[in-house]
N, CA, C, O and CB atoms as a CASP TS submission, in Angstrom:
PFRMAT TS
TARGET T0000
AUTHOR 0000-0000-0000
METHOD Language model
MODEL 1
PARENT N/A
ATOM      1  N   UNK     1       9.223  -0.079   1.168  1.00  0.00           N
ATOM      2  CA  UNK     1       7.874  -0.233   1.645  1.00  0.00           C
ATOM      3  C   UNK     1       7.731  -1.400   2.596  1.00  0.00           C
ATOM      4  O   UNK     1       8.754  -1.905   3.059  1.00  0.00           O
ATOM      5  CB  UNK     1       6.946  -0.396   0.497  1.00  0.00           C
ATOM      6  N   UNK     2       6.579  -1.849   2.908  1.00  0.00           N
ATOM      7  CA  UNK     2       6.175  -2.316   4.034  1.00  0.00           C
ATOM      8  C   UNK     2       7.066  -2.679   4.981  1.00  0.00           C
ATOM      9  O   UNK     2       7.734  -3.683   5.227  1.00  0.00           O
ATOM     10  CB  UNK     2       5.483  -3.192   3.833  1.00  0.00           C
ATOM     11  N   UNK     3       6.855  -1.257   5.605  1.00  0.00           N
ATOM     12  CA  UNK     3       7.113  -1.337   7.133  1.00  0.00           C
ATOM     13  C   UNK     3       6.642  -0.466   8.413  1.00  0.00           C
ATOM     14  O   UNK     3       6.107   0.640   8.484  1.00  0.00           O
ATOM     15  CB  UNK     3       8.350  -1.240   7.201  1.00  0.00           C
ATOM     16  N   UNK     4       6.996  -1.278   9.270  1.00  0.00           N
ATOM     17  CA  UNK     4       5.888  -0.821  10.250  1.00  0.00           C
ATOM     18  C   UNK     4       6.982   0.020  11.709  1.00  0.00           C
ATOM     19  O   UNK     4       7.900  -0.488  12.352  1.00  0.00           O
ATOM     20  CB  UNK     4       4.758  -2.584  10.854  1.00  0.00           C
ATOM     21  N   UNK     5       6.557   1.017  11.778  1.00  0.00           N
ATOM     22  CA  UNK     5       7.444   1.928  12.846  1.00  0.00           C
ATOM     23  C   UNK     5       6.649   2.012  14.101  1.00  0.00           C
ATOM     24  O   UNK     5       5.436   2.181  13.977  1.00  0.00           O
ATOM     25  CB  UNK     5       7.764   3.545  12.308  1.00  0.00           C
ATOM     26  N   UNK     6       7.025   1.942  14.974  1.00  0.00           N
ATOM     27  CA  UNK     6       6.767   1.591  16.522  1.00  0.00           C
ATOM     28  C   UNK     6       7.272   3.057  16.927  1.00  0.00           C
ATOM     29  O   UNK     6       8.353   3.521  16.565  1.00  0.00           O
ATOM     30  CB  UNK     6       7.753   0.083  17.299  1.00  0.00           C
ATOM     31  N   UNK     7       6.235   3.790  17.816  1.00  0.00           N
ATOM     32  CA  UNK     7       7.331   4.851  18.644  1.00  0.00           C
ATOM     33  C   UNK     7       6.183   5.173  19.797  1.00  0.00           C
ATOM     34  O   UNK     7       5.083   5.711  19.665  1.00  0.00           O
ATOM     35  CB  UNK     7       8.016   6.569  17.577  1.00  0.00           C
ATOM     36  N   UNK     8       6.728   4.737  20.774  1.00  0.00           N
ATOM     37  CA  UNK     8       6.568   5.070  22.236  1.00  0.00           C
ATOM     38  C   UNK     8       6.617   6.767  22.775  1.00  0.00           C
ATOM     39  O   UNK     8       7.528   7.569  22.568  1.00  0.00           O
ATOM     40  CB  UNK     8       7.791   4.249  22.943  1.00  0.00           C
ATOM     41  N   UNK     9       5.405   6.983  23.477  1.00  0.00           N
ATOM     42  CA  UNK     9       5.505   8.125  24.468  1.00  0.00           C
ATOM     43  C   UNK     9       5.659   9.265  23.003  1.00  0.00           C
ATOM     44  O   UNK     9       6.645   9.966  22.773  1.00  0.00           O
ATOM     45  CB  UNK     9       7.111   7.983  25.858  1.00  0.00           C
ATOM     46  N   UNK    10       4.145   9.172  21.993  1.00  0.00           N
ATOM     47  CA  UNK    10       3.966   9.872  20.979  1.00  0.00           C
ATOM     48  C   UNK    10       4.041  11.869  21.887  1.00  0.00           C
ATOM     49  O   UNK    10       4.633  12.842  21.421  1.00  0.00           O
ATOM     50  CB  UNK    10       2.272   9.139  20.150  1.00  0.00           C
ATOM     51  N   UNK    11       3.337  11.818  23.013  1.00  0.00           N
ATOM     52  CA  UNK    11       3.799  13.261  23.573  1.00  0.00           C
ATOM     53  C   UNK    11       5.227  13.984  23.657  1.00  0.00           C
ATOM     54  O   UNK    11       5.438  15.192  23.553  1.00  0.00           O
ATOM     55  CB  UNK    11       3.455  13.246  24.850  1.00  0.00           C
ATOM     56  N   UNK    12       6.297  12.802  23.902  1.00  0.00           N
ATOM     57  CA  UNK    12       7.512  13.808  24.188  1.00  0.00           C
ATOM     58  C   UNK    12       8.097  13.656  23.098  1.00  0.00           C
ATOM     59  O   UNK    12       9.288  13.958  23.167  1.00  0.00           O
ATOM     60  CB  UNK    12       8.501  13.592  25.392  1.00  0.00           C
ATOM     61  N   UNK    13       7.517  13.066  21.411  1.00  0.00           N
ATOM     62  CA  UNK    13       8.537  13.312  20.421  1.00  0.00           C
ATOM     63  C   UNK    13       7.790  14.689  19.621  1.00  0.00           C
ATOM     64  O   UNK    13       8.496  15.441  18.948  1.00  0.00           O
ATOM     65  CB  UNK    13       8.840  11.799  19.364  1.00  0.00           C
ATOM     66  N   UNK    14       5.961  14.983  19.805  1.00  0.00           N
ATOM     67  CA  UNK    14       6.366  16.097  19.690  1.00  0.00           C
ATOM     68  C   UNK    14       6.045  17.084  20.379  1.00  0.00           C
ATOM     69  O   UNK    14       6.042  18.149  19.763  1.00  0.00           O
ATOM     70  CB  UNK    14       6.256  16.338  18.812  1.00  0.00           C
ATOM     71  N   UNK    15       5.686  17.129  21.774  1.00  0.00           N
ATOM     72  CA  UNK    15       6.126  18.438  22.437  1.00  0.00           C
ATOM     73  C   UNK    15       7.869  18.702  22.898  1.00  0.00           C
ATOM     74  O   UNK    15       8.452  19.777  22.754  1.00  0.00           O
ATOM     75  CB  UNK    15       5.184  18.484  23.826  1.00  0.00           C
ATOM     76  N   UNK    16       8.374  17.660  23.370  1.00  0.00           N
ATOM     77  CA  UNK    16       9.738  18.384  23.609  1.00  0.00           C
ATOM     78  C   UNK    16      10.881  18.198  22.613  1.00  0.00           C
ATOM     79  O   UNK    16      11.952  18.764  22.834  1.00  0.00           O
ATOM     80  CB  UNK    16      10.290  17.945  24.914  1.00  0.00           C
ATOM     81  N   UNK    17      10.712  17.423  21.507  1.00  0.00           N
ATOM     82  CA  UNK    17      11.670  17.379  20.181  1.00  0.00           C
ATOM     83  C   UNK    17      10.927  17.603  19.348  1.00  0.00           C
ATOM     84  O   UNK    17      11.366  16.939  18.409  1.00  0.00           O
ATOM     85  CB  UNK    17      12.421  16.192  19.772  1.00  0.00           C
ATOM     86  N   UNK    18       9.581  18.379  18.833  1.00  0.00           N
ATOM     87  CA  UNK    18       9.246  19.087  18.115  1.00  0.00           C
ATOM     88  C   UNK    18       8.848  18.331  16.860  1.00  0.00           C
ATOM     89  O   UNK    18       8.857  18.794  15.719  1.00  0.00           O
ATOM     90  CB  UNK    18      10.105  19.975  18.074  1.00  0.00           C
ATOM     91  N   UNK    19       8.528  17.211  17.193  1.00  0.00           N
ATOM     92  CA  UNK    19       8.263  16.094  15.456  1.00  0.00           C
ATOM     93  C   UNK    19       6.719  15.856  15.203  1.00  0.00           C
ATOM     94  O   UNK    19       6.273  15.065  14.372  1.00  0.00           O
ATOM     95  CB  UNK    19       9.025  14.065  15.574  1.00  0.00           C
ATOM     96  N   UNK    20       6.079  16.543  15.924  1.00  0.00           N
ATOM     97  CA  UNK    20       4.759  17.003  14.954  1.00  0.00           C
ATOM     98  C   UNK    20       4.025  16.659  13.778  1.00  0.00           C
ATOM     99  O   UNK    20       3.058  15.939  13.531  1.00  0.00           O
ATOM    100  CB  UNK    20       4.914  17.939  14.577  1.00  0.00           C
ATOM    101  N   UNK    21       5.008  17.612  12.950  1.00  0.00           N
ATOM    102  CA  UNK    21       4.988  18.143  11.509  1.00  0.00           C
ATOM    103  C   UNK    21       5.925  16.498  10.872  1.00  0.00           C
ATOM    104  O   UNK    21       5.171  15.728  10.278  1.00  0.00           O
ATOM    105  CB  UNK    21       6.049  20.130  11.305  1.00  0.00           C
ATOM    106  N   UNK    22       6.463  16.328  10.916  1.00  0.00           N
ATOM    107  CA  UNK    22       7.251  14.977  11.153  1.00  0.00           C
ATOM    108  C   UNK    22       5.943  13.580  11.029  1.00  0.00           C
ATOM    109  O   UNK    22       5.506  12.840  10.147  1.00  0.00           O
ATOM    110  CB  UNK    22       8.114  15.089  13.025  1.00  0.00           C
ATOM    111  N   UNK    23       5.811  13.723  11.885  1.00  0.00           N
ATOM    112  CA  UNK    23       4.497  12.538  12.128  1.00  0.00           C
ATOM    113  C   UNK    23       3.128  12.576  11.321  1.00  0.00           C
ATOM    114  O   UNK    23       2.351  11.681  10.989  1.00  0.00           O
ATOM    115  CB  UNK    23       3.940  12.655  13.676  1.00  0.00           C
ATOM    116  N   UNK    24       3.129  13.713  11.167  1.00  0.00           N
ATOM    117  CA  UNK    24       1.753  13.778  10.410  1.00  0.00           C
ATOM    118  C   UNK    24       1.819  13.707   8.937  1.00  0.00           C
ATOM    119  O   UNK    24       0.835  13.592   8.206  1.00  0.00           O
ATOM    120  CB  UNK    24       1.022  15.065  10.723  1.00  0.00           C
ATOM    121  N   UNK    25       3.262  13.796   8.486  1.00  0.00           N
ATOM    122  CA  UNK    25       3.589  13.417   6.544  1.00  0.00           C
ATOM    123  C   UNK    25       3.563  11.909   6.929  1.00  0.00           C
ATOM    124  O   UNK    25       2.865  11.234   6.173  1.00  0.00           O
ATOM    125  CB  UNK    25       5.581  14.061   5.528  1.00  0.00           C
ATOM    126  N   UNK    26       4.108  11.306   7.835  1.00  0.00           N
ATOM    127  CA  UNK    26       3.881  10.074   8.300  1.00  0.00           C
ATOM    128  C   UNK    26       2.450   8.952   8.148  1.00  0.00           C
ATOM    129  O   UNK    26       2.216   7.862   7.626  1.00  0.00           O
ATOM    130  CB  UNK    26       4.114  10.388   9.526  1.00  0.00           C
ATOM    131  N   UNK    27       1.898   9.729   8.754  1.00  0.00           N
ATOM    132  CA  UNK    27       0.519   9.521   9.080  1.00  0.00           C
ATOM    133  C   UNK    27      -0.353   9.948   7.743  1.00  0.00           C
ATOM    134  O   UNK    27      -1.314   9.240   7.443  1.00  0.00           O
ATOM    135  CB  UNK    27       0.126  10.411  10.436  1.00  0.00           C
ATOM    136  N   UNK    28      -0.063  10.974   7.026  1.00  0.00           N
ATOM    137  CA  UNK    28      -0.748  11.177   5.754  1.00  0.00           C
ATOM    138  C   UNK    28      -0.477  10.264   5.050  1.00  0.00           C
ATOM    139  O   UNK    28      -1.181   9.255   5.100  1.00  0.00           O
ATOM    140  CB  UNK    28      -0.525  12.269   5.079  1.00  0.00           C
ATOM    141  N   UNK    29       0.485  10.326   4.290  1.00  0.00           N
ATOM    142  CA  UNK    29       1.379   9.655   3.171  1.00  0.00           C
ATOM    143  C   UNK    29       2.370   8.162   3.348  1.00  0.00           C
ATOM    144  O   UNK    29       3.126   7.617   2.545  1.00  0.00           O
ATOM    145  CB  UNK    29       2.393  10.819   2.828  1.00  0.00           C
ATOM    146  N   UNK    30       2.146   7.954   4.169  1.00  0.00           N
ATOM    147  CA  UNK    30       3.237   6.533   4.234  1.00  0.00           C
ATOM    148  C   UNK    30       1.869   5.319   4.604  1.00  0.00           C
ATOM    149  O   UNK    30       2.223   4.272   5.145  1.00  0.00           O
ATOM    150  CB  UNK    30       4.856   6.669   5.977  1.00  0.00           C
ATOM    151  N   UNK    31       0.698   5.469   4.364  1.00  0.00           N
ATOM    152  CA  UNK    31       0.224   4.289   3.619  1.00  0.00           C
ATOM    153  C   UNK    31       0.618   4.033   2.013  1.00  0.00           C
ATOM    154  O   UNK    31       1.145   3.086   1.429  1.00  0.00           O
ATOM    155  CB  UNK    31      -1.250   4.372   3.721  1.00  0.00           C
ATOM    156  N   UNK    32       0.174   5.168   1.639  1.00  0.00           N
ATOM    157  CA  UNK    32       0.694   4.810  -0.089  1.00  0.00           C
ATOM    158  C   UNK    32       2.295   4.359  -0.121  1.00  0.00           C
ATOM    159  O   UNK    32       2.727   3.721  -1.081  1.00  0.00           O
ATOM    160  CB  UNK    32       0.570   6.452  -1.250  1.00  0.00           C
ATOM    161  N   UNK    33       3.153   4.741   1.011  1.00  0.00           N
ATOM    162  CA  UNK    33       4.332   3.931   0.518  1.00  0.00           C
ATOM    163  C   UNK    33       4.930   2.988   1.417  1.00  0.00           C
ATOM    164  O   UNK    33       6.097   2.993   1.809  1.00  0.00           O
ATOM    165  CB  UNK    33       5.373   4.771   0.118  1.00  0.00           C
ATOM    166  N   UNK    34       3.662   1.858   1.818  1.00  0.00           N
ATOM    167  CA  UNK    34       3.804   0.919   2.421  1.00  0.00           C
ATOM    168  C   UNK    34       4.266   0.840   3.773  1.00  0.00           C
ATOM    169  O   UNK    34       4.793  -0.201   4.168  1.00  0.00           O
ATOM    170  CB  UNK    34       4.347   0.378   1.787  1.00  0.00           C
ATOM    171  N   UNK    35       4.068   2.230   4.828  1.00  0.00           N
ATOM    172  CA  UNK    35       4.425   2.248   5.843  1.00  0.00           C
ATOM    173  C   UNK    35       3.436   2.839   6.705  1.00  0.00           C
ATOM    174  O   UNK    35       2.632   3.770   6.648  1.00  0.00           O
ATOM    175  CB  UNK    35       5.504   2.703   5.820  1.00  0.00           C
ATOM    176  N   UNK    36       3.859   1.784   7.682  1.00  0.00           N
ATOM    177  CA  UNK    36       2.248   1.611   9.169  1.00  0.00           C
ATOM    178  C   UNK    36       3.200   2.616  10.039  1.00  0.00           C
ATOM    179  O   UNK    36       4.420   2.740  10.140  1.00  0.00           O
ATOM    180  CB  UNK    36       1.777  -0.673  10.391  1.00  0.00           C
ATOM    181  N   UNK    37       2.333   3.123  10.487  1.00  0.00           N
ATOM    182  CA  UNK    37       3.073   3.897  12.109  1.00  0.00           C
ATOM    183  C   UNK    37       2.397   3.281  13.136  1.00  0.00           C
ATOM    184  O   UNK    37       1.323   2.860  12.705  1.00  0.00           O
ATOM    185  CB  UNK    37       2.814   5.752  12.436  1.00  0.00           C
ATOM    186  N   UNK    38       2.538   3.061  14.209  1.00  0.00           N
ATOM    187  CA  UNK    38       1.932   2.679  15.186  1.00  0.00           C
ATOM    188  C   UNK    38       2.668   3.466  16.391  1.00  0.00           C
ATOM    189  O   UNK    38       3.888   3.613  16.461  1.00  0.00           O
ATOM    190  CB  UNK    38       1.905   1.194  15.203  1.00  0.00           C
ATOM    191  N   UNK    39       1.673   3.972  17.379  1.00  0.00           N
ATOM    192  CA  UNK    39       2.369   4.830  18.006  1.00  0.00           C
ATOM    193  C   UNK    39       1.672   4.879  19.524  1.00  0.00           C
ATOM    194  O   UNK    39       0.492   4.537  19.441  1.00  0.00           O
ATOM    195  CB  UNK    39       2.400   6.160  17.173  1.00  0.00           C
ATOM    196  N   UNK    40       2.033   5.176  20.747  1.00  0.00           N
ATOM    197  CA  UNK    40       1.406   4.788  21.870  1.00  0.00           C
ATOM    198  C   UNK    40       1.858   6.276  22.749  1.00  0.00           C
ATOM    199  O   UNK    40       2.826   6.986  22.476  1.00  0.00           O
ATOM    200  CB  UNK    40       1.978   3.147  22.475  1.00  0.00           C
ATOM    201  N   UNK    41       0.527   6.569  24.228  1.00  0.00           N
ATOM    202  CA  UNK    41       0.965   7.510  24.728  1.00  0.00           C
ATOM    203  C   UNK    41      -0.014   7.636  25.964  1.00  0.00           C
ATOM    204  O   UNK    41      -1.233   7.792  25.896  1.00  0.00           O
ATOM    205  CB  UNK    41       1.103   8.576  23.774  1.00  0.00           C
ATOM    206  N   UNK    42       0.730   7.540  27.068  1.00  0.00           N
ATOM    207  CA  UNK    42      -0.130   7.597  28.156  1.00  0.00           C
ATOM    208  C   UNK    42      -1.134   8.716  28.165  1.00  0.00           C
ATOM    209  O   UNK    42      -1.947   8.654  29.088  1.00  0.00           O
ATOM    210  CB  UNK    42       0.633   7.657  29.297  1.00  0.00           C
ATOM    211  N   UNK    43      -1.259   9.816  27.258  1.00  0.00           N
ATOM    212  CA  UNK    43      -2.443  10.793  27.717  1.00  0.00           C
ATOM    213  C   UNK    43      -2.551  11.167  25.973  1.00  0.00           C
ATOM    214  O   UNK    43      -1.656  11.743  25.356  1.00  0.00           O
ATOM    215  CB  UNK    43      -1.964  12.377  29.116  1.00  0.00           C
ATOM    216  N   UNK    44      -3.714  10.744  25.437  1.00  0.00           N
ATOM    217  CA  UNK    44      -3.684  11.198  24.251  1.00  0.00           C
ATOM    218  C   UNK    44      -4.296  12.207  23.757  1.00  0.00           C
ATOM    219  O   UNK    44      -4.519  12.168  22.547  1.00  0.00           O
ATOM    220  CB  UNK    44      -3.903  10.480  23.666  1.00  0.00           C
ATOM    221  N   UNK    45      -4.782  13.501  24.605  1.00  0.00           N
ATOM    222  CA  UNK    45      -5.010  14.380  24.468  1.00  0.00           C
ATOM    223  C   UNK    45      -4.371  15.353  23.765  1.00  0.00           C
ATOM    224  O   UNK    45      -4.811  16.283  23.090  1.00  0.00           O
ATOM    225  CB  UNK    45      -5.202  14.497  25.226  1.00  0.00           C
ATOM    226  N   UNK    46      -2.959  14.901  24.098  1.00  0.00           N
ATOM    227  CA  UNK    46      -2.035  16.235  23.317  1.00  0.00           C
ATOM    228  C   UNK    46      -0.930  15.237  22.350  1.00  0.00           C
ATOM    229  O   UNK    46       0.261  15.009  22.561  1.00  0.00           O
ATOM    230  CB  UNK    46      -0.902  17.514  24.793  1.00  0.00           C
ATOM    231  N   UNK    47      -1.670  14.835  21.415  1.00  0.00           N
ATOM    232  CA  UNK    47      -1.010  14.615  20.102  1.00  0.00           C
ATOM    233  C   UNK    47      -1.818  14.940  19.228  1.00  0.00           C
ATOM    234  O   UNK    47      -3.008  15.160  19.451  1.00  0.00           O
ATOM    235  CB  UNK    47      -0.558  13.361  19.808  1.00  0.00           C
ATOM    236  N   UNK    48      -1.069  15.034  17.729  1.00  0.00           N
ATOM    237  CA  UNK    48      -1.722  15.533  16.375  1.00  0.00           C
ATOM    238  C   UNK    48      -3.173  14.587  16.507  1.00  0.00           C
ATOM    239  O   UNK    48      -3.476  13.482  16.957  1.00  0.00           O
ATOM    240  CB  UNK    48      -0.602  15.133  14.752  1.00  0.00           C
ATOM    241  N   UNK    49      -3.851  15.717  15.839  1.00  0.00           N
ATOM    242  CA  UNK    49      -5.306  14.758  15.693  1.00  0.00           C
ATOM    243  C   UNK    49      -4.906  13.654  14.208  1.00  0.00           C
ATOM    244  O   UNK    49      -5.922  13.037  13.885  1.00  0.00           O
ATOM    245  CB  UNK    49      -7.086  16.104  15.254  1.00  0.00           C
ATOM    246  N   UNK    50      -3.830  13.356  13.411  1.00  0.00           N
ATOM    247  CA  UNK    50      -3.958  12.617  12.657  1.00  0.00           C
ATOM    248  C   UNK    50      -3.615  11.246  13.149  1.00  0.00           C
ATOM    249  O   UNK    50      -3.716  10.156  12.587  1.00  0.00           O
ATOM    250  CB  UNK    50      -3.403  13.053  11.714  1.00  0.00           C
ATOM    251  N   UNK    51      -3.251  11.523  14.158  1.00  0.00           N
ATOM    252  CA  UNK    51      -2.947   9.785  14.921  1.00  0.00           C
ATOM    253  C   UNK    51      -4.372   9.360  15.061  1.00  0.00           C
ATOM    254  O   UNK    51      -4.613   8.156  14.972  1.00  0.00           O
ATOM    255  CB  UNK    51      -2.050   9.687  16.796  1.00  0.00           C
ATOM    256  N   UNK    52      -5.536  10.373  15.313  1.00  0.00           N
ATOM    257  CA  UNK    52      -7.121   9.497  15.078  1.00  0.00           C
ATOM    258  C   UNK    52      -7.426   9.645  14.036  1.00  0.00           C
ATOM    259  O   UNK    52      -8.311   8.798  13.917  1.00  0.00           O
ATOM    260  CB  UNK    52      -8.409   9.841  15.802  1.00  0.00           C
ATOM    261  N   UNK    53      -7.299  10.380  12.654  1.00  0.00           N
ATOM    262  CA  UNK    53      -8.664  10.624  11.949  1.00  0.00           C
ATOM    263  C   UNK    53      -7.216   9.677  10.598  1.00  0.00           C
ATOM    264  O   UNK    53      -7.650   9.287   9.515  1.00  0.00           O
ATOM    265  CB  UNK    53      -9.641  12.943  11.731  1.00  0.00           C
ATOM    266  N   UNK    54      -6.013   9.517  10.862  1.00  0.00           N
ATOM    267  CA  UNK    54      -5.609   8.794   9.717  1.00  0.00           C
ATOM    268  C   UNK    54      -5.384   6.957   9.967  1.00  0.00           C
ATOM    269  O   UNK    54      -4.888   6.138   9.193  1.00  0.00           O
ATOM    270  CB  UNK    54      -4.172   9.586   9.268  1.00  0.00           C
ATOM    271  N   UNK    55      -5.867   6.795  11.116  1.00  0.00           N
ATOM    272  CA  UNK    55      -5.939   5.713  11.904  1.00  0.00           C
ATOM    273  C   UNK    55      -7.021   4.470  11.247  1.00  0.00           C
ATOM    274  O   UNK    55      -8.131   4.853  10.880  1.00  0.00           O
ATOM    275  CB  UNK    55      -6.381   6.294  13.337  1.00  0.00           C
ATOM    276  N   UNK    56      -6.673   3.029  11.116  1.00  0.00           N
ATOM    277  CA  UNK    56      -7.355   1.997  10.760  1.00  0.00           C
ATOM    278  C   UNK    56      -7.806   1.210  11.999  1.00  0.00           C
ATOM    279  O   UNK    56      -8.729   0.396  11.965  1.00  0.00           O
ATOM    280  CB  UNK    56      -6.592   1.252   9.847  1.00  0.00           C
ATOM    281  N   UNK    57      -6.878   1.596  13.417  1.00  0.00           N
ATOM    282  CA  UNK    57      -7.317   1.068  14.267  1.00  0.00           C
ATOM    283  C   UNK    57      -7.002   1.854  15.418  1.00  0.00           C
ATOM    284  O   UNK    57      -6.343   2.879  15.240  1.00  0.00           O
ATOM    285  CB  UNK    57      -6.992  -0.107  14.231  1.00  0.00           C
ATOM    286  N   UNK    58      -7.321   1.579  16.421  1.00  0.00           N
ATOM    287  CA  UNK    58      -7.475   2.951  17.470  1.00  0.00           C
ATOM    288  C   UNK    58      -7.745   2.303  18.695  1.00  0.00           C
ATOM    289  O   UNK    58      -8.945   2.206  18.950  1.00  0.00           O
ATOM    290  CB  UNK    58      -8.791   4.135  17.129  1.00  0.00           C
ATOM    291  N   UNK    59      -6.950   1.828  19.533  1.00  0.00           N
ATOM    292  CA  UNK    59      -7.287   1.120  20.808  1.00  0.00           C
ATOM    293  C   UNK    59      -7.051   1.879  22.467  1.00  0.00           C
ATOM    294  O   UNK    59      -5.965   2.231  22.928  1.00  0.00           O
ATOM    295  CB  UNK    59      -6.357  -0.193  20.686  1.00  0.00           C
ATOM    296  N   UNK    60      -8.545   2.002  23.221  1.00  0.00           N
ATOM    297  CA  UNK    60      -8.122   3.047  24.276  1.00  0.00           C
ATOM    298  C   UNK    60      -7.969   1.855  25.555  1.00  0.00           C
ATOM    299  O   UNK    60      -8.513   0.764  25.384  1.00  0.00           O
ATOM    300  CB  UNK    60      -9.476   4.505  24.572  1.00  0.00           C
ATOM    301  N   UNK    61      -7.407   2.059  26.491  1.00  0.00           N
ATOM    302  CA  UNK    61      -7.340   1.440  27.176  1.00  0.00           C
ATOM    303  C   UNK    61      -7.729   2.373  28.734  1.00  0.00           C
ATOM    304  O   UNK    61      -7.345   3.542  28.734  1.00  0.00           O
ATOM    305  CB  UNK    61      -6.156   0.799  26.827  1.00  0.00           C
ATOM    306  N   UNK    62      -8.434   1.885  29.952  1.00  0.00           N
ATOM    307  CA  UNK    62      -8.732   2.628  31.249  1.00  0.00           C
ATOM    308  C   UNK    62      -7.439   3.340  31.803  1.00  0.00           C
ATOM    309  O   UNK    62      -6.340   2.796  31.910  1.00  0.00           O
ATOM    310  CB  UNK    62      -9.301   1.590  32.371  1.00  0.00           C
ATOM    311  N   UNK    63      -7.711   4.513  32.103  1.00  0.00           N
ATOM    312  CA  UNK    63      -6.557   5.345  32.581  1.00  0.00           C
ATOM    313  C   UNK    63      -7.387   5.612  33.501  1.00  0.00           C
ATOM    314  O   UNK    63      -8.529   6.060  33.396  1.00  0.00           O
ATOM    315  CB  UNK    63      -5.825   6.523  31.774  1.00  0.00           C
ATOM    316  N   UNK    64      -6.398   5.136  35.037  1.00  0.00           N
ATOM    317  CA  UNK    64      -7.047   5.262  36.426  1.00  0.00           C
ATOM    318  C   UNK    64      -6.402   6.258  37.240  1.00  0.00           C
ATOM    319  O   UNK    64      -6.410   6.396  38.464  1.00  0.00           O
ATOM    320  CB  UNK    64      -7.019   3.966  37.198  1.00  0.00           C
ATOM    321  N   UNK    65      -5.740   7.051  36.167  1.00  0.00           N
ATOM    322  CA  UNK    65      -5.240   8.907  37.167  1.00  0.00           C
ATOM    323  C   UNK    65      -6.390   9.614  36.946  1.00  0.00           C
ATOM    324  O   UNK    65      -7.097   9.256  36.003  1.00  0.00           O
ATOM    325  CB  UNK    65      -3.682  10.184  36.405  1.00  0.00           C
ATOM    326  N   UNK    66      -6.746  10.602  37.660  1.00  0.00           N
ATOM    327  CA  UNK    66      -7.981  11.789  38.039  1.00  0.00           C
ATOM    328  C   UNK    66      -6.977  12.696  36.796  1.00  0.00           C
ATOM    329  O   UNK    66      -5.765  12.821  36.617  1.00  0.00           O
ATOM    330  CB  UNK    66      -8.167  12.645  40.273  1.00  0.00           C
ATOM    331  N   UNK    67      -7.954  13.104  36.248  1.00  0.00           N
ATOM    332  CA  UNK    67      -7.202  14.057  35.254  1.00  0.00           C
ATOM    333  C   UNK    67      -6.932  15.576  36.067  1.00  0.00           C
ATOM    334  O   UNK    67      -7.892  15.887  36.772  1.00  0.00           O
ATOM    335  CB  UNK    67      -8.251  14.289  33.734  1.00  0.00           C
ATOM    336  N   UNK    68      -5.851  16.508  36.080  1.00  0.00           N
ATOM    337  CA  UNK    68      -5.590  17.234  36.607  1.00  0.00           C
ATOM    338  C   UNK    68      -6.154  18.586  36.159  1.00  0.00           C
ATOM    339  O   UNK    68      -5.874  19.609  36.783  1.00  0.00           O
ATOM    340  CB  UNK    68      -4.531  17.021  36.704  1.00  0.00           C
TER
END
């Protein structure tokens, strides 16, 4: 227990390596066993919605691309 996992560019672990399902037992269950995820992603549109709704903190920052 307590520890805290860092993972960068949350879109390409799971659209192109498929860790999804992965992240979200993460995100459910690894408070009760002492583990933070923290996770970052230039467009957060397309990640699991449990990165917001299992979230204690949630920081957006200005994204100055025109969305396509």
């Amino acid at each position: 227990g307590q520890w805290c996992i860092y993972i960068d560019e949350l879109y390409y672990l799971c659209h192109f390596l498929g860790l999804s399902a992965d992240l979200e037992l993460l995100w459910t269950q690894g408070r009760s066993h002492g583990v933070s995820l923290v996770g970052s992603t230039q467009r957060p549109a397309w990640v699991p919605l449990f990165m917001y709704s299992a979230a204690t903190h949630v920081f957006f920052f200005r994204h100055s691309d025109e969305t396509a």
